[in-house]
ROTI-994216 format. One record per residue (C-alpha): residue number from 1; residue in three letters; x, y, z. Coordinates in Angstrom, 2 decimals, decimal comma. Layout:
% residues N
[NUM "Ala" [X Y Z]]
...
END
This chain:
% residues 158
[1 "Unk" [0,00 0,00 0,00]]
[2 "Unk" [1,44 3,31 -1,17]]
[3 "Unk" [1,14 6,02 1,80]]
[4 "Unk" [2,84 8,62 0,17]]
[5 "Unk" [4,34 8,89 3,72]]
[6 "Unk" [7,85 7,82 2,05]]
[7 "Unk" [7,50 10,68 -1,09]]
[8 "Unk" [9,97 13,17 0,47]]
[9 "Unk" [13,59 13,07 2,00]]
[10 "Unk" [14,23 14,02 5,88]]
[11 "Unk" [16,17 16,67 4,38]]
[12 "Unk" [12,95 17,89 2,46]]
[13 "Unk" [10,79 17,63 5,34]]
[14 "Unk" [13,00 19,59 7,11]]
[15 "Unk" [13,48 22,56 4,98]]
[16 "Unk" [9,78 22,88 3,71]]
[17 "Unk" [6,84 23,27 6,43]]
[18 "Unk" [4,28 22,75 3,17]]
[19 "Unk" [5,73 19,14 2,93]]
[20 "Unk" [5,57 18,65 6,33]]
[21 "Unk" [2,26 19,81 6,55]]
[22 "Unk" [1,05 17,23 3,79]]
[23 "Unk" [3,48 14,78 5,70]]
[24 "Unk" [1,67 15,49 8,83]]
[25 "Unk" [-1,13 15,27 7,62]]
[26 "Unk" [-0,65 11,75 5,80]]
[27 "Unk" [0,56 10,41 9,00]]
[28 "Unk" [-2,48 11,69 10,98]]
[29 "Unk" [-4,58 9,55 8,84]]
[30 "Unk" [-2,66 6,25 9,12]]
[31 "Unk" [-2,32 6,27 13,02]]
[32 "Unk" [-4,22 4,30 14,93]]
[33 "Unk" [-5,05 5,12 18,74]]
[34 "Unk" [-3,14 5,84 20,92]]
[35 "Unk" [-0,44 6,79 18,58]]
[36 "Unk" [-2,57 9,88 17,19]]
[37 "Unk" [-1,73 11,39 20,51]]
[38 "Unk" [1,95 10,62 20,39]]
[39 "Unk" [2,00 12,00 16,95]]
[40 "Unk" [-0,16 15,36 18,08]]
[41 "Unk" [2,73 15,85 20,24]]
[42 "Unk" [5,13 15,59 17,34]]
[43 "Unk" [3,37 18,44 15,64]]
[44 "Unk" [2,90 20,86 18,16]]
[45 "Unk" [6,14 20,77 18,46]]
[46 "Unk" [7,26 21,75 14,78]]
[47 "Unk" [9,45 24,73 14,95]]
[48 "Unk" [6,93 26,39 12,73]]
[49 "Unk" [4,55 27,18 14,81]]
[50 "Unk" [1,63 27,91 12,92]]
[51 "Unk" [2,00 25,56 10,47]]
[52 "Unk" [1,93 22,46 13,34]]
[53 "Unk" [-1,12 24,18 14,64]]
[54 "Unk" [-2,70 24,41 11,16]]
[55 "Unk" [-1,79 20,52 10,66]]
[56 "Unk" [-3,56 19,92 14,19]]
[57 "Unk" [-6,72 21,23 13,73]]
[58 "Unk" [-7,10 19,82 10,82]]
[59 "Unk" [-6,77 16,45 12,99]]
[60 "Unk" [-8,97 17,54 15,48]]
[61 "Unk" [-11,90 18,38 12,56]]
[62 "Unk" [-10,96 15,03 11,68]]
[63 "Unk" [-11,86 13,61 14,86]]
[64 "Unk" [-15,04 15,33 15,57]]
[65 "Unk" [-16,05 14,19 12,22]]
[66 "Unk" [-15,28 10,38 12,93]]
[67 "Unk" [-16,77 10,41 16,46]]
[68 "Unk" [-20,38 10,06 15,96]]
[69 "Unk" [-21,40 11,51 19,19]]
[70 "Unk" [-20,65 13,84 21,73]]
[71 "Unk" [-20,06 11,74 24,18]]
[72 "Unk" [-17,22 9,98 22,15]]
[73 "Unk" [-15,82 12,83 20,76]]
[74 "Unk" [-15,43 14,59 24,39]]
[75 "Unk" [-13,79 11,25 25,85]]
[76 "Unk" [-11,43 11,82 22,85]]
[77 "Unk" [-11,18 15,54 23,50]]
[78 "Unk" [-10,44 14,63 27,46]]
[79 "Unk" [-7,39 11,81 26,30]]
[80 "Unk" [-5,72 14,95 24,34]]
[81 "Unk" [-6,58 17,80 26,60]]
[82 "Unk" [-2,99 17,63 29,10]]
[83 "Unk" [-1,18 17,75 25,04]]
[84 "Unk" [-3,55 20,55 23,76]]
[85 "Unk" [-4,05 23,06 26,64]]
[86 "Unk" [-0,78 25,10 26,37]]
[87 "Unk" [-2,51 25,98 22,72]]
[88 "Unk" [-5,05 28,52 23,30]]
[89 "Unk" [-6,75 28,36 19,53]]
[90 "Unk" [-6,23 24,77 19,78]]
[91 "Unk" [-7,74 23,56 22,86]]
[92 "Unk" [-11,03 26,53 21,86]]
[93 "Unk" [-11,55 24,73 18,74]]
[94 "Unk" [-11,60 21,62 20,58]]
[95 "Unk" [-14,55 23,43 23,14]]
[96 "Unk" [-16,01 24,40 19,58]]
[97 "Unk" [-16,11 21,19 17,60]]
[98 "Unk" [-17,40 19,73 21,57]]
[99 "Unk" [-20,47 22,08 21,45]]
[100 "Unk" [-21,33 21,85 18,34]]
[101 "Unk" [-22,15 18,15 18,64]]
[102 "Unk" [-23,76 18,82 21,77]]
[103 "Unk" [-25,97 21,37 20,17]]
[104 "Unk" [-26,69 18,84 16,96]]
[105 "Unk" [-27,22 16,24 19,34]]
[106 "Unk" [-29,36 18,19 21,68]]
[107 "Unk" [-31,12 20,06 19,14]]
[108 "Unk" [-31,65 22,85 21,41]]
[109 "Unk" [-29,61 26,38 21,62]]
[110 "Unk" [-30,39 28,79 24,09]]
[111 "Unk" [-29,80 32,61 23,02]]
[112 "Unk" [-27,59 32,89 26,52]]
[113 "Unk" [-25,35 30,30 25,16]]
[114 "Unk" [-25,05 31,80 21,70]]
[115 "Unk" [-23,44 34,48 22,70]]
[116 "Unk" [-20,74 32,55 23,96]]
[117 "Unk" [-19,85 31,17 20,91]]
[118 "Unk" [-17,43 32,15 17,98]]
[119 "Unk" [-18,48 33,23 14,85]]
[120 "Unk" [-16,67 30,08 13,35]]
[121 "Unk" [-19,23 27,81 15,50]]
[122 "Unk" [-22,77 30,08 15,22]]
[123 "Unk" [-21,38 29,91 11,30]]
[124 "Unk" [-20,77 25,72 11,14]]
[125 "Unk" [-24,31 25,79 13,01]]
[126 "Unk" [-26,24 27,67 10,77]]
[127 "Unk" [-25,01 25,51 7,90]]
[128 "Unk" [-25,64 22,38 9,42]]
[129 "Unk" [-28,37 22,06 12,11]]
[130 "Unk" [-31,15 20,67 11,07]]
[131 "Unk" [-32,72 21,40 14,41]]
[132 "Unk" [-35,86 23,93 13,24]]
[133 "Unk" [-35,27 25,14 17,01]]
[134 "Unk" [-31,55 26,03 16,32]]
[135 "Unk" [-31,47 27,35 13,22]]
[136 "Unk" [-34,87 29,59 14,55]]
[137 "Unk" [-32,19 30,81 17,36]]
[138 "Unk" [-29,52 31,51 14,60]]
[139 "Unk" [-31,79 33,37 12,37]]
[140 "Unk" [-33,08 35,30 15,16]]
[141 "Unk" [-29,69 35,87 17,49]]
[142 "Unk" [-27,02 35,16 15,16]]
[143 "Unk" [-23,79 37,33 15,83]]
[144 "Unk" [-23,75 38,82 11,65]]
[145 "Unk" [-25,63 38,98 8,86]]
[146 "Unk" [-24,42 36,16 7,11]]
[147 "Unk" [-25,04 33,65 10,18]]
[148 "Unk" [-28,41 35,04 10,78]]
[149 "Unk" [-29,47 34,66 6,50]]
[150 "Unk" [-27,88 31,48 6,25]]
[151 "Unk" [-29,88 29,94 9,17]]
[152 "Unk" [-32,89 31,75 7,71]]
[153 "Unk" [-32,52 30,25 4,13]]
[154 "Unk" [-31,49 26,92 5,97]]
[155 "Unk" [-35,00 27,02 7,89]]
[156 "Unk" [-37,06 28,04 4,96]]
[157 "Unk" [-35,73 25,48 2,61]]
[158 "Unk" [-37,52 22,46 1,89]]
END
């Protein structure tokens, strides 16, 4: 099986944070539990900065979307949390991706809590609740314009 995980030279991964993105990346995909956590580690600590960060919440979308449930994804959230807590956008997009499948689970959002959350979140919420009662809170509360018309066109549509 071809992984692509053997396409560059250490010195290339070295010298180019792109190709260690995609390497990153690559290898996220292929690890099994519990190494994903050893290799979240790795990342975070690429000297670029950013660029592990980027590479780590892409894993952590990843994540959310393979744990069907709240429930499963928090227990995952709670095995990474002593890794991802010295990253402040990190460990918030974990809280994010967390109540957003508490909200789709739920179906219920609260205009108190709404106003709590990111633009990023009201945003992924308004494009994919289904919850007549959530997207009615987005349309009606939503932080901008665009949250507040895509939950409306999302509620109106068939």
């Amino acid at each position: 099986m071809d992984t692509g995980l053997a396409d560059h030279d250490a010195d290339s991964l070295a010298s180019d944070e792109h190709l260690r993105y995609d390497f990153y990346l690559k290898a996220f995909a292929l690890a099994p539990p519990p190494d994903d956590r050893t290799l979240l580690s790795v990342v975070l600590r690429d000297p670029d900065h950013a660029m592990g960060e980027a590479a780590a919440v892409a894993f952590v979308r990843r994540q959310a979307q393979q744990h069907a449930s709240y429930q499963s994804f928090a227990s995952w959230a709670a095995g990474v949390s002593d890794i991802t807590r010295s990253r402040a956008f990190l460990s918030g997009r974990i809280q994010e991706w967390s109540e957003f499948k508490q909200v789709m689970e739920t179906r219920h959002l609260s205009s108190d809590s709404l106003n709590q959350f990111s633009d990023w979140l009201q945003r992924r919420l308004s494009e994919e609740a289904e919850s007549p009662e959530v997207l009615a809170t987005l349309a009606e509360s939503g932080r901008t314009k665009r949250i507040r018309n895509t939950a409306k066109q999302h509620l109106e549509s068939p």
